[in-house]
C-alpha angles and dihedrals in degrees: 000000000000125000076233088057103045097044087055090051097042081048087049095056102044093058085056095052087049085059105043084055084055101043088048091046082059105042078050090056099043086047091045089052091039097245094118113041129229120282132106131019100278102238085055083057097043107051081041086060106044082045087050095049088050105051086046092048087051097042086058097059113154097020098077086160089074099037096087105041082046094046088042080052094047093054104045087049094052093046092041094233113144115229 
């Protein structure tokens, strides 16, 4: 692999890594106000959830009129938050 290469998936990662830390500040705040429930350790959720959305996203290729209400609807079943 190329020193070009490597540098773009360790990038790459790290940009993951940044989201997963936002996406589990969040999942803490909503369990410390009571909006998300108790389950899982909340970086477990959180990088579920990122690799959930995207599948779906993905899955839905094509029919970008339905991506964002199933990946709404990913994301509150995972977190167990009713609409």
């Amino acid at each position: 692999m190329s020193d070009r290469a490597e540098h773009r998936r360790s990038f790459q990662a790290e940009r993951h890594d940044e989201l997963v830390t936002r996406v589990r500040r969040l999942i803490e705040a909503g369990r410390a106000d009571g909006s998300i429930p108790p389950g899982p350790p909340a970086t477990a959720l959180a990088a579920g959830l990122l690799a959930a959305i995207e599948g779906a996203v993905i899955a839905l290729a094509g029919h970008p009129e339905h991506d964002e209400e199933i990946a709404e609807r990913v994301a509150r079943g995972l977190a167990g938050v009713p609409r």
